[in-house]
LUMVO-859805 format. One record per residue: chain; residue number from 1; y, x, z of N, C-alpha, C in turn. Coordinates in nm, 3 decimals. Layout:
N
  chaine  num       nY       nX       nZ      caY      caX      caZ       cY       cX       cZ
       A  NUM        Y        X        Z        Y        X        Z        Y        X        Z
...
***
This chain:
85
  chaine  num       nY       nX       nZ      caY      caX      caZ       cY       cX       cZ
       A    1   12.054    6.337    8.571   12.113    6.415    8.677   12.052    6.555    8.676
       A    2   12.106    6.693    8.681   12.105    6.792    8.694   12.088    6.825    8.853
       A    3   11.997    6.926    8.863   11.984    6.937    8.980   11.968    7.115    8.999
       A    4   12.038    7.211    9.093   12.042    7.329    9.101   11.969    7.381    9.180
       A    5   11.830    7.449    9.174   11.745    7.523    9.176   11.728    7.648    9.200
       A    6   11.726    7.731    9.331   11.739    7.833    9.339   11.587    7.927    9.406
       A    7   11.531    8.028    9.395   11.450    8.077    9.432   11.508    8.259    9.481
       A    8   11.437    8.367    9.526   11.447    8.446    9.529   11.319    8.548    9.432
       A    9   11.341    8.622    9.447   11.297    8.712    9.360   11.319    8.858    9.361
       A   10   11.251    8.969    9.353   11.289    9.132    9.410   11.370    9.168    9.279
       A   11   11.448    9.235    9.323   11.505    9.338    9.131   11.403    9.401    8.987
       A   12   11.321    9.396    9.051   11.240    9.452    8.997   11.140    9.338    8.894
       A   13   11.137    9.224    8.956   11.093    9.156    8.886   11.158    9.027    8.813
       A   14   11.271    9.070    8.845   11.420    9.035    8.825   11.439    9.090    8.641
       A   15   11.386    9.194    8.637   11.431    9.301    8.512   11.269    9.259    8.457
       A   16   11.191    9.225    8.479   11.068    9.185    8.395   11.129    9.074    8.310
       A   17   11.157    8.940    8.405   11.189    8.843    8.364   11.310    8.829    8.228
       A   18   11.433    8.916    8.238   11.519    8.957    8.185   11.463    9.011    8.057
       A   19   11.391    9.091    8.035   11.332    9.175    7.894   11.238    9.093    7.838
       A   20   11.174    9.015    7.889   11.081    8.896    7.859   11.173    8.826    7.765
       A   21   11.249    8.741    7.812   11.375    8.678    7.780   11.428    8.711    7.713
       A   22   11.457    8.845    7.671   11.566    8.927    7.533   11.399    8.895    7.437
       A   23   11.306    8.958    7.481   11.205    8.999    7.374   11.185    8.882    7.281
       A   24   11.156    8.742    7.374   11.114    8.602    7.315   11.235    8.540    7.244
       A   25   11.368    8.607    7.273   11.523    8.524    7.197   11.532    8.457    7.243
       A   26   11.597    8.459    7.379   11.600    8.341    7.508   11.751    8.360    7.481
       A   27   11.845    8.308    7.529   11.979    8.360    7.548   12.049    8.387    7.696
       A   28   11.977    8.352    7.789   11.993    8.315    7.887   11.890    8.342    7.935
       A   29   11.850    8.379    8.097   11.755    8.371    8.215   11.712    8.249    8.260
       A   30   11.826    8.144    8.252   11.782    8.011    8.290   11.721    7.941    8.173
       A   31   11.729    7.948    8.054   11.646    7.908    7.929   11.497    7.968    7.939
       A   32   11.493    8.095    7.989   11.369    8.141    7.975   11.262    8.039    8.049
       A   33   11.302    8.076    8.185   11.292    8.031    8.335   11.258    7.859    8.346
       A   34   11.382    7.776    8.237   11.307    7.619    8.243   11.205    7.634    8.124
       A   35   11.209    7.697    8.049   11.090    7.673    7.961   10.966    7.732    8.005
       A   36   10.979    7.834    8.042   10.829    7.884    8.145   10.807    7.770    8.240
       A   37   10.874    7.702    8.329   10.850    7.580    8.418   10.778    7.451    8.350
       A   38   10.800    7.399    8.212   10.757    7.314    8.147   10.654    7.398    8.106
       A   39   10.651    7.540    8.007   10.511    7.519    7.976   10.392    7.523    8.106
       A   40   10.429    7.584    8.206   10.355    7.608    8.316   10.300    7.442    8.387
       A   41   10.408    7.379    8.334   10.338    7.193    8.399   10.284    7.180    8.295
       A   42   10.315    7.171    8.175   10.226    7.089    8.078   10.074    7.142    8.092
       A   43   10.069    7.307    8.154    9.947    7.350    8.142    9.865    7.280    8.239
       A   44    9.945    7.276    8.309    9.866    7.178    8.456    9.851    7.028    8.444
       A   45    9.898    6.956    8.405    9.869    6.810    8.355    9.721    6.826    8.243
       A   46    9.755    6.894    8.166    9.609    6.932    8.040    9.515    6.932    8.155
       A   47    9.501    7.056    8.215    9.352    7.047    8.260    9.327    6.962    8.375
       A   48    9.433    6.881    8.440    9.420    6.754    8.521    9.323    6.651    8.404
       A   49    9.395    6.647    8.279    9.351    6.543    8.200    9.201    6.589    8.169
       A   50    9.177    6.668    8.141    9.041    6.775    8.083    8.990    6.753    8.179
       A   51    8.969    6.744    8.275    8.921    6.708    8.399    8.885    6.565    8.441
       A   52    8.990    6.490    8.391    8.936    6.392    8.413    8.830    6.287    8.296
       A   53    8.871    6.410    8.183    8.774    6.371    8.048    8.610    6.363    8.123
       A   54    8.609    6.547    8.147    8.495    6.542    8.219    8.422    6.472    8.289
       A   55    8.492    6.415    8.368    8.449    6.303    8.460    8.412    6.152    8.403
       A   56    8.459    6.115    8.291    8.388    6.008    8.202    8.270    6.067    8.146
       A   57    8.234    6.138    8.082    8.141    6.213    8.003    8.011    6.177    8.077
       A   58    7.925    6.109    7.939    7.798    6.046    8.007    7.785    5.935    8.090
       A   59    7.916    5.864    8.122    7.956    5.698    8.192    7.925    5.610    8.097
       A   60    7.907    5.614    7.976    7.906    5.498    7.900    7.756    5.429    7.897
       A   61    7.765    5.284    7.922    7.664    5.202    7.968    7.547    5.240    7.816
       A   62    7.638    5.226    7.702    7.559    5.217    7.578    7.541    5.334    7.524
       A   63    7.428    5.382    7.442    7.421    5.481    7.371    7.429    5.409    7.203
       A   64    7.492    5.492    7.129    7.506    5.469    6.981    7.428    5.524    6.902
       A   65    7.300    5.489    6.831    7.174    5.524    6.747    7.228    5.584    6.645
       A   66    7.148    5.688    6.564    7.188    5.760    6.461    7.195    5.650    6.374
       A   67    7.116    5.552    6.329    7.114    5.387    6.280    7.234    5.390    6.245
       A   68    7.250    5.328    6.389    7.383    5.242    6.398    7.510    5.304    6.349
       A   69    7.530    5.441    6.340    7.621    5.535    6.323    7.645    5.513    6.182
       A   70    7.472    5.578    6.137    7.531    5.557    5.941    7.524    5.377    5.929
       A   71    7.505    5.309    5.968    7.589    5.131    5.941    7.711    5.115    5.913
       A   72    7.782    5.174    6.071    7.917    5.206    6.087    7.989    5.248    5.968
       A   73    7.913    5.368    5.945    7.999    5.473    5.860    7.981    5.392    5.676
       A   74    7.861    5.344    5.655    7.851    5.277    5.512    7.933    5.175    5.565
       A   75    7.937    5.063    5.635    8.054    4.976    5.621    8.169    5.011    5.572
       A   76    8.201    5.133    5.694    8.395    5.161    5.632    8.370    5.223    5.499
       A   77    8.273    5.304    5.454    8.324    5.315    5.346    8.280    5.224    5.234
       A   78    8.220    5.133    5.200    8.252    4.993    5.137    8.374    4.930    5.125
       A   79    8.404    4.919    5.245    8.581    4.841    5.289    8.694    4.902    5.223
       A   80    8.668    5.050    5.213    8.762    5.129    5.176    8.768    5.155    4.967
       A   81    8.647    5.118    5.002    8.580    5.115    4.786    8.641    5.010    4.784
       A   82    8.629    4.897    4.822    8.697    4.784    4.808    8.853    4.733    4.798
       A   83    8.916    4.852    4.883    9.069    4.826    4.858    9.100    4.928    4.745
       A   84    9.023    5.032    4.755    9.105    5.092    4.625    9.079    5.017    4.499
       A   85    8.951    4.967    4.467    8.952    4.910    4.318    9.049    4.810    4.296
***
């Protein structure tokens, strides 16, 4: 469903929006206008998410030893010598 969307706006910034729009190869005001709206949410969901990265950071019960890391890492690559031969 389509839904019609209207705002106001002065002339003046009316003719920003417009030359923006020719400059980027918009064809249209309303092409410009929903794609500025999506990138403008996607920007806002990111740093919701970035944010909530932050907020895990340093929660984890376990710490992982430099050890344990190169174990890890010689295992897979054994596993991986192993399928190619």
């Amino acid at each position: 469903m389509v839904v019609l969307v209207n705002f106001k706006a002065d002339e003046e910034f009316l003719a920003e929006i417009d030359k923006a729009a020719r400059t980027a190869g918009y064809h249209t005001r309303t092409e410009f206008i929903r794609e500025a709206l999506r990138d403008k949410t996607e920007e806002i969901n990111m740093k919701q998410r970035i944010l909530a990265l932050k907020k895990m950071k340093g929660k984890s019960k376990r710490k992982t030893t430099n050890k344990e890391i190169h174990s890890i890492r010689e295992k897979a690559f054994n596993e991986i010598r192993k399928k190619l031969k």
